[in-house]
C-alpha positions as CSV (number, residue, x, y, z in Angstrom):
1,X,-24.4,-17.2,4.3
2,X,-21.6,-14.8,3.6
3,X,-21.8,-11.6,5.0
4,X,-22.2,-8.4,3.3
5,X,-18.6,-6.4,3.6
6,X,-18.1,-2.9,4.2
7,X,-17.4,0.5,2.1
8,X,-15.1,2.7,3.0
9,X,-14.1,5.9,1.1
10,X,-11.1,8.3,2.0
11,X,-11.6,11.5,0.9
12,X,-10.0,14.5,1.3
13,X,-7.7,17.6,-0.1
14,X,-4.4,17.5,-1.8
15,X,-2.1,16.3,0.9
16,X,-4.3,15.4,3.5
17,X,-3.2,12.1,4.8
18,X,-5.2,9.1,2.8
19,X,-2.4,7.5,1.2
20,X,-0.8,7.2,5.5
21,X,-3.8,6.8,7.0
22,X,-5.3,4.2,4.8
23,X,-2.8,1.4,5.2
24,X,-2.9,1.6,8.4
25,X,-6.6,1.1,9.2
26,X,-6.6,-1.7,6.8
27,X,-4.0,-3.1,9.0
28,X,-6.1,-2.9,12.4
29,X,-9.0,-4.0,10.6
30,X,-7.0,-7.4,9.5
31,X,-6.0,-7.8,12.8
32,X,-9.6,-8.1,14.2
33,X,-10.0,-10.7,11.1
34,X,-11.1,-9.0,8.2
35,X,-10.2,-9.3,4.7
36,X,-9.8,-6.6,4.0
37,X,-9.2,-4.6,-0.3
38,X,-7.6,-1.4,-0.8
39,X,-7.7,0.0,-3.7
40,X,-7.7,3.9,-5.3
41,X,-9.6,6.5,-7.7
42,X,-9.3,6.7,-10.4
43,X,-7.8,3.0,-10.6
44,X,-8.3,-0.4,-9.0
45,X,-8.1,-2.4,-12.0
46,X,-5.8,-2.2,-15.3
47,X,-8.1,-0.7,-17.6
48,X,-9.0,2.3,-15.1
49,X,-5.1,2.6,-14.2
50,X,-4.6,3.4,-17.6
51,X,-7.1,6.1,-17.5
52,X,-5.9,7.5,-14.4
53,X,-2.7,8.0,-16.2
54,X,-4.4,9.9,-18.9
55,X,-6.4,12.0,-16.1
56,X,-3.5,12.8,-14.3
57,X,-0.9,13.7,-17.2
58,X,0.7,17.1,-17.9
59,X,2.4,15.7,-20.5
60,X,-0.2,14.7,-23.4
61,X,-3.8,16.3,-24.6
62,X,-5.4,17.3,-21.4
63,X,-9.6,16.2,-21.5
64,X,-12.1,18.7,-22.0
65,X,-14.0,19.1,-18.6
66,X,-17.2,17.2,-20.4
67,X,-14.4,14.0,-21.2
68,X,-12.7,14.4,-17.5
69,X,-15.9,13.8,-16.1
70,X,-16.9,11.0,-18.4
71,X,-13.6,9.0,-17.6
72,X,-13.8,9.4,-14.2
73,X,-16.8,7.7,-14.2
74,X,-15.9,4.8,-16.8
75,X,-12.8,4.2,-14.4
76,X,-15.4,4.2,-11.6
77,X,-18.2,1.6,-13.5
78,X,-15.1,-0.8,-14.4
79,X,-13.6,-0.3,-10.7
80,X,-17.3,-1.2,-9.2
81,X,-17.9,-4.2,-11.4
82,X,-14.1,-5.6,-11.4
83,X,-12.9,-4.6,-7.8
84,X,-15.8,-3.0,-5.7
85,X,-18.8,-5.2,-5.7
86,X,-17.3,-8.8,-6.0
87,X,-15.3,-7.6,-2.8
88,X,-18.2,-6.7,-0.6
89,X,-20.6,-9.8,-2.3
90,X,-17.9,-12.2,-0.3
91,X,-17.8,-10.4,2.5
92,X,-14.2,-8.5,2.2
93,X,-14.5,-4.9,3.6
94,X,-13.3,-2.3,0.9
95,X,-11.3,0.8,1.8
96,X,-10.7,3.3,-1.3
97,X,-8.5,6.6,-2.1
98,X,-11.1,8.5,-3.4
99,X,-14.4,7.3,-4.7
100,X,-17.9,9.3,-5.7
101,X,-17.9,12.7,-3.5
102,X,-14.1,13.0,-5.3
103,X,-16.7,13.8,-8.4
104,X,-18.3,16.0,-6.8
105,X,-15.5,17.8,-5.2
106,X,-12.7,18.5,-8.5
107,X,-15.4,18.6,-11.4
108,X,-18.6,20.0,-9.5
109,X,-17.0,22.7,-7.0
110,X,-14.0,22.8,-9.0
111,X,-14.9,22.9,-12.6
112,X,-18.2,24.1,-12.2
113,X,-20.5,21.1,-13.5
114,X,-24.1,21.5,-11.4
115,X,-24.5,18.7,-8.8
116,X,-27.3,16.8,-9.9
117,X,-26.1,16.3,-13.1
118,X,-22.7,14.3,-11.5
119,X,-25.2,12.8,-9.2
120,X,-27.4,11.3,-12.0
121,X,-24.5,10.6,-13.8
122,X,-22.8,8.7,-11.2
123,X,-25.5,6.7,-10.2
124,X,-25.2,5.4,-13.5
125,X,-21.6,4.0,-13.1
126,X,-22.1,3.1,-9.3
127,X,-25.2,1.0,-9.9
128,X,-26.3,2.3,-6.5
129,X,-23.2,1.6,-4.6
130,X,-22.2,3.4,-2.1
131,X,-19.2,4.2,1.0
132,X,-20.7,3.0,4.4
133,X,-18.6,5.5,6.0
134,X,-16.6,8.4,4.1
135,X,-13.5,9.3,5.7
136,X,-13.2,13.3,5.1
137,X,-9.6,14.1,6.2
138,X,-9.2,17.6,6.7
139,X,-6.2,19.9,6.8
140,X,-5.7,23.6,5.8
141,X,-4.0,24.4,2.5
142,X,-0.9,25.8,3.8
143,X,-0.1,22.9,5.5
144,X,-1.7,20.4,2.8
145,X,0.6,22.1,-0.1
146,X,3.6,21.4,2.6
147,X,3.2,17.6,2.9
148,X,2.3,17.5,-0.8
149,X,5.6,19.1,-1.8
150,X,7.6,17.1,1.2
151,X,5.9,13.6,-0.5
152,X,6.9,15.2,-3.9
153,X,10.8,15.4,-2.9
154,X,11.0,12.4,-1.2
155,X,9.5,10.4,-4.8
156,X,11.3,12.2,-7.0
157,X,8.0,13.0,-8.5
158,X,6.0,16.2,-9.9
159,X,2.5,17.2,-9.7
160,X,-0.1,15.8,-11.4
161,X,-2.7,18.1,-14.0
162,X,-4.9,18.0,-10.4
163,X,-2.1,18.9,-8.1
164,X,-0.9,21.7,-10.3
165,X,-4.5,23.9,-10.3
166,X,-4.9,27.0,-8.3
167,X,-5.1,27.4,-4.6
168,X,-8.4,28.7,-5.3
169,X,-9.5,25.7,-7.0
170,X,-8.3,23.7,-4.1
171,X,-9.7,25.6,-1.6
172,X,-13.0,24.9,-3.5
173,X,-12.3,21.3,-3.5
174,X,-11.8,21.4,0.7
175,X,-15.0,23.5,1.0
176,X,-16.7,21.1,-0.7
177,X,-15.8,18.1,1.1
178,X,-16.4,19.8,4.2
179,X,-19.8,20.4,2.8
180,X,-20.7,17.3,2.1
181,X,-20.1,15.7,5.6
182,X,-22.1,18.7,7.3
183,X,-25.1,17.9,4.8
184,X,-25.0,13.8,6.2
185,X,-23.1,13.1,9.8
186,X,-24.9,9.8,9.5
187,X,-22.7,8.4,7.3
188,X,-19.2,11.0,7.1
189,X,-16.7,11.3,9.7
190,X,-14.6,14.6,9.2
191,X,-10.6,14.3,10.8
192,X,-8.5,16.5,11.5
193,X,-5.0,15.8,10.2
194,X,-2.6,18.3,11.6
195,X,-1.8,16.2,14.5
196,X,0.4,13.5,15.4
197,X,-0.2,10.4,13.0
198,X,-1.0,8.3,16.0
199,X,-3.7,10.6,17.4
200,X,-5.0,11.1,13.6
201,X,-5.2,7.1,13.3
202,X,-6.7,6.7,16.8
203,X,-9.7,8.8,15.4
204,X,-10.1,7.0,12.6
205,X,-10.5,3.8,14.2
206,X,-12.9,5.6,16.9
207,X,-15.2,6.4,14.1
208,X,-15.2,2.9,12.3
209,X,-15.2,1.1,15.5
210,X,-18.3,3.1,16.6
211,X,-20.1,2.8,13.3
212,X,-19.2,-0.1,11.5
213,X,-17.9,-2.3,14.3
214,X,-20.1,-2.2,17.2
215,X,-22.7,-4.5,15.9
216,X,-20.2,-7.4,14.4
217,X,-18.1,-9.7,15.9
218,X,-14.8,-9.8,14.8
């Protein structure tokens, strides 16, 4: 019998660290033996890829906040059926940038749409799926807007509709993630990201080898 994989969501403000931090934990967790899928919100498979790109664009009609919310969570019920579930059903473990409290974060705390609402809703699109451990990496917004602006040189890229709100709105967004790991240390982590990337990973894989690991043999 194959065994059930594990779910694990990165979550975090702008510039916080997922997009370092994730590779390299799906690294040390193939090197004990795991397969091991990373994949991203919104995105993960073509269809929700192309609605990402709609999401995310500055230059074509922005979504009414009702429609942002809706197509976060279509990308989200095509990422769980497509990517998600068939992952864990053969036993891979599944690390994502961004998943569920994401929702609850930019379009609850940040646009304003009541909680249980995008709860109900995204039990709908999740089919009851949910992160065994959510990685909340933390870091203040001075220093998030920094690395943000340092990853933005070094692509040759500009923000996104998300990256280009208010502080206000992201201070919101970091409040709310915070939140949300206060409400349930069962099953959130929160790591601090303003050290060293080594220290920062050596957390990481503190908190997944005491929760997720202990009990396995790799």
């Amino acid at each position: 019998m194959t065994m059930q994989g594990k779910f694990i969501a990165f979550e975090g403000p702008e510039g916080c660290g997922k997009s370092t931090h994730l590779p390299l934990l799906a690294d040390f967790l193939r090197s004990k033996g795991f397969e091991v899928v990373t994949t991203r919100e919104p995105g993960g498979t073509q269809l929700a890829e192309q609605v990402r790109e709609i999401l995310q664009s500055t230059r074509q009609e922005a979504p009414v906040p009702a429609a942002e919310v809706l197509l976060f969570l279509a990308s989200r019920a095509q990422h769980i059926a497509k990517v998600i579930r068939p992952a864990l059903e053969r036993g891979a473990w599944v690390l994502t940038d961004r998943f569920e409290d994401s929702t609850f974060a930019y379009q609850g705390a940040g646009r304003g749409f009541p909680s249980e609402q995008l709860r109900l809703l995204n039990r709908f699109a999740t089919e009851g799926i949910t992160p065994d451990l959510v990685l909340v990496l933390d870091i203040d917004r001075v220093r998030g807007r920094s690395r943000l602006a340092e990853r933005q040189n070094a692509t040759a890229t500009e923000s996104d509709r998300f990256e280009s709100e208010t502080e206000q709105f992201h201070e919101r967004l970091r409040q709310c993630f915070l939140s949300l790991a206060s409400a349930d240390s069962s099953r959130y982590a929160v790591i601090d990201t303003a050290p060293p990337t080594d220290e920062v990973q050596c957390s990481i894989r503190r908190e997944v080898e005491q929760r997720l690991l202990k009990d396995l043999k790799a």
